[in-house]
N, C-alpha and C positions, 0 to 999 in steps of 0.2 A: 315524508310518507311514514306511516306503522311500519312497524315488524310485528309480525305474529309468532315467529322464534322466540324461544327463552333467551332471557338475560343470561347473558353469561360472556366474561373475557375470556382472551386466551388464558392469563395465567389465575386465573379462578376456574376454567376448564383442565388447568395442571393439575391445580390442589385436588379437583376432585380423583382425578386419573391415578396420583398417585395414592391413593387410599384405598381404591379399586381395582389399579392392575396389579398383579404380585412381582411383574419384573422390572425394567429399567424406563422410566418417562422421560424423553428428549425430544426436541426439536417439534414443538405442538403448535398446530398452526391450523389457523382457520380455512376452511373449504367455503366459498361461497354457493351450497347448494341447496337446493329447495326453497320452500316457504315456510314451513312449520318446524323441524328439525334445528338444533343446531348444533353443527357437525365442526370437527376436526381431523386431521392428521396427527400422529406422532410416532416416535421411531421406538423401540427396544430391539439395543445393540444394530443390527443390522439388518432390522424385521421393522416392516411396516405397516402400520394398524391406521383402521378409521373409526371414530366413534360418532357414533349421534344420541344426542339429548332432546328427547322431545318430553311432552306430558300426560301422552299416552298411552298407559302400559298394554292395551290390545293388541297395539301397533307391534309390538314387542314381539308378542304371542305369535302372530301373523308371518313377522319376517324367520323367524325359523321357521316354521312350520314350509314356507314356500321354496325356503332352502334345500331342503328335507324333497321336495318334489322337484324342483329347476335341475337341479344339478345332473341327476339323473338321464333325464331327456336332452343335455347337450346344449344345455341353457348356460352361458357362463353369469356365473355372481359368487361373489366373494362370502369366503366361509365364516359363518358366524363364530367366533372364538368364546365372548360372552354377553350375556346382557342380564339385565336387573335393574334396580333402582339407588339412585343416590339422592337422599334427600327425598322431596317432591318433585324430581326428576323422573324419566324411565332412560333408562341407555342401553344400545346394543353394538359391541365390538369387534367390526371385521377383518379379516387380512384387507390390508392393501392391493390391489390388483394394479398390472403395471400397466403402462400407457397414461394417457389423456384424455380428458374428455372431447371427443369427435365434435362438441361447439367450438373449440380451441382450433382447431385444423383450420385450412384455409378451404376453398372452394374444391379446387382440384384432389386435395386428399380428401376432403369427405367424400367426393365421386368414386376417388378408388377404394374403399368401404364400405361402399353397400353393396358391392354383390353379398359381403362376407354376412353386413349385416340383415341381406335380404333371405339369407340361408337361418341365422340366430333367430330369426319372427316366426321364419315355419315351425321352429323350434317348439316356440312358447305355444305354438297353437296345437302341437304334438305332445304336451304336458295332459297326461289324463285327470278326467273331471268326472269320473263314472261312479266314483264313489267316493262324490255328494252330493250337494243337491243345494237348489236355490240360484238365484241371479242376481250380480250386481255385488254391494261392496264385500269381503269377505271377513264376517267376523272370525275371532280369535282359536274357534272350533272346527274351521275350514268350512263352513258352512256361507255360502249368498244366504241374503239378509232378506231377500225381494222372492214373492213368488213370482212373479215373471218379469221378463229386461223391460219390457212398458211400465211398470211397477216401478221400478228401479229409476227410472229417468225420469219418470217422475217426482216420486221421495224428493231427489236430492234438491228442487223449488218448491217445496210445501212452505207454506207460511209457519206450519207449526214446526219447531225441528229444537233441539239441544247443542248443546256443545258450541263449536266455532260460529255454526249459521244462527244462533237463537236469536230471532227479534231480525232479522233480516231484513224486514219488507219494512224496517226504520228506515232504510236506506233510499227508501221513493222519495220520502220526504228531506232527509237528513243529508243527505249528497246527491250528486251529478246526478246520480242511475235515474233512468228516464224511464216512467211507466210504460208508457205508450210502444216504446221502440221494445223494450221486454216482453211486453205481453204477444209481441206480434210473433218475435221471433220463436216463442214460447208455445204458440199456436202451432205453427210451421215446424216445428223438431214432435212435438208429440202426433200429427198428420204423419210425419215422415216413419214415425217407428211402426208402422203397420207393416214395413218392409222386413224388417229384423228378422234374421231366421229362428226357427225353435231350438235349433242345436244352440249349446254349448260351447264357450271355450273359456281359455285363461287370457284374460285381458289383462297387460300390463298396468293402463288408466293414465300416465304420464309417461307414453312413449314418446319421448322428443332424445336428440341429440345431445343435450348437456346431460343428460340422467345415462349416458352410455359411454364406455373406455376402449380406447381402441390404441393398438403398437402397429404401426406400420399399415396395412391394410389388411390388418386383423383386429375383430373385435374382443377384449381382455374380460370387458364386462360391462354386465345389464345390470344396472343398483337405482333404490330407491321405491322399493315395490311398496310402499304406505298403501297407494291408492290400489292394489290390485284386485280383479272383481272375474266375477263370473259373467260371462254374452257374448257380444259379437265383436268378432277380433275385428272391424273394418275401425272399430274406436278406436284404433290405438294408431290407425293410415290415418286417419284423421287428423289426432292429436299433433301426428308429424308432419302432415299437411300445410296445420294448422299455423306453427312456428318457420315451417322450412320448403315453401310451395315451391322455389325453382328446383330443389334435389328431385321432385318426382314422385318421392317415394311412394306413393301408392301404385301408379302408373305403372311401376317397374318391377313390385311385386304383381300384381297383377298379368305385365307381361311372360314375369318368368314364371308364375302359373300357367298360363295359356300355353306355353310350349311343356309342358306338361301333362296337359287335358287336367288343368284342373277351372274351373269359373267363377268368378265370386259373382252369384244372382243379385239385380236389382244395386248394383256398387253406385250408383251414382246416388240414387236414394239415400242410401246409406251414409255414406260418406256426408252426404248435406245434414245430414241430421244429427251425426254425435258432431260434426263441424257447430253447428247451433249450438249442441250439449258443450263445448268446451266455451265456446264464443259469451253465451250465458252465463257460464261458471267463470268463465274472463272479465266479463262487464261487473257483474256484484261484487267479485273479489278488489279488481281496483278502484272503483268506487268506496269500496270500504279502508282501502290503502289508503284513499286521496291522491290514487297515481292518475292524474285526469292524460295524460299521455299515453299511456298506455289504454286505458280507457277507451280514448278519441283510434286507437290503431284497430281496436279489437272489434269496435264500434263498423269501422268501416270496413272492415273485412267481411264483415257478417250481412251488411245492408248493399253493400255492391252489387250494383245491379237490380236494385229491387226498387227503387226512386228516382 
């Protein structure tokens, strides 16, 4: 399979660290997280830092900036200490936050952390947005890139695009990815976004379990905010849905709204429709890997029930 990570070893991720950090470089070790990123651990003295190298320097921009806003609102994520560029690198260097990541737990402890972490989502969706403007991905000015979330969900399958997706629709022909099963599911997620409220929020965009750290049945931290965007928070029940349907977790934020009086209108719509938006962004992504495995899981998640 690709990797879409930079090249880079552990100990050529040293050489760079110690050029760039001003204190002590030990024990640097690989973190297997994300797609695009490539991230490490290392220690100074008895502090502990993560760094990621990607080739994006927006990304950069981006993750303080939302530092700058989370933290505030009761969001846990780890403090950016520094970031800049090495090379044709971009890197940004946080505290370590303690715990694990909550994919690491077993069944039973991930159940006794989501109350904590159904409390952390209200969170994000309590991060004010009123002064900016826009939907969907957030450039480097805190600004959504989309005039409206339909707009936005759109964008991200245009044939025309730059960067990671350019020449995309090579892939009908050049791999697995199936016209036919895309176009439909394709049909069916832009139908379904007539549901989307007009409000605003802060969507995480890769809320899953491995992108979150938790000590005991408490959550330590929310990291990996790349994709973070402006619309509708049901994307991110979704997103967790999507990788982790026996936890619940929408169901059970939803419950513990309702004892509340609070409602999320029209959740099942919803839900089915950034379910497609991720499902979508599943099937081209591992098709472009050559992960025909994953592919064939995502494939059948999404057409379930529909043949």
């Amino acid at each position: 399979m690709l990797s879409f990570k930079p090249e880079m070893t552990p100990e050529e991720a040293e050489v760079v660290l110690r050029k760039i950090w001003p204190g002590e470089v030990t024990a640097v070790e690989p973190i297997d997280e994300g797609e695009i990123s490539r991230v490490y651990r290392f220690r100074d003295g008895n502090r502990g830092y993560v760094v990621h190298f990607n080739r994006d320097g927006e990304r950069v921009e981006k993750e303080k900036r939302l530092f700058d806003a989370l933290g505030p609102a009761g969001v846990p994520i780890p403090k950016i200490v520094d970031a800049g560029r090495a090379g044709v690198l971009h890197y940004t260097i946080a505290e370590q936050a303690a715990g694990q990541s909550i994919a690491r737990y077993d069944e039973a402890d991930q159940l006794r952390v989501l109350p904590d972490l159904i409390g952390r989502f209200a969170a994000i969706g309590r991060v004010p947005v009123a002064g900016t403007r826009g939907f969907g991905t957030i450039g480097p000015n805190g600004e959504g890139l989309h005039a409206s979330w339909a707009d936005f969900l759109a964008a991200q399958f245009s044939e025309a695009q730059s960067g990671f997706w350019q020449g995309w629709h090579d892939l009908f022909r050049d791999s697995f990815l199936e016209r036919s099963v895309y176009d439909e599911l394709y049909a069916e997620m832009m139908s379904l976004a007539a549901y989307s409220p007009a409000e605003r929020s802060l969507v995480h965009g890769d809320f899953h379990l491995g992108n979150m750290l938790a000590e005991g049945p408490s959550v330590t931290a929310i990291i990996d905010w790349e994709m973070a965007m402006y619309g509708d928070f049901v994307f991110d029940l979704a997103t967790m849905h999507l990788w982790y349907p026996h936890l619940r977790f929408p169901e059970r934020v939803r419950e513990a709204w309702a004892s509340e009086g609070r409602d999320i209108p029209k959740f099942e719509e919803r839900m089915r429709c950034y379910r497609l938006f991720k499902g979508l962004d599943g099937l081209r992504f591992y098709a472009k890997q050559g992960h025909r495995e994953a592919y064939d899981f995502i494939k059948r998640e999404m057409t379930a029930g529909k043949r």
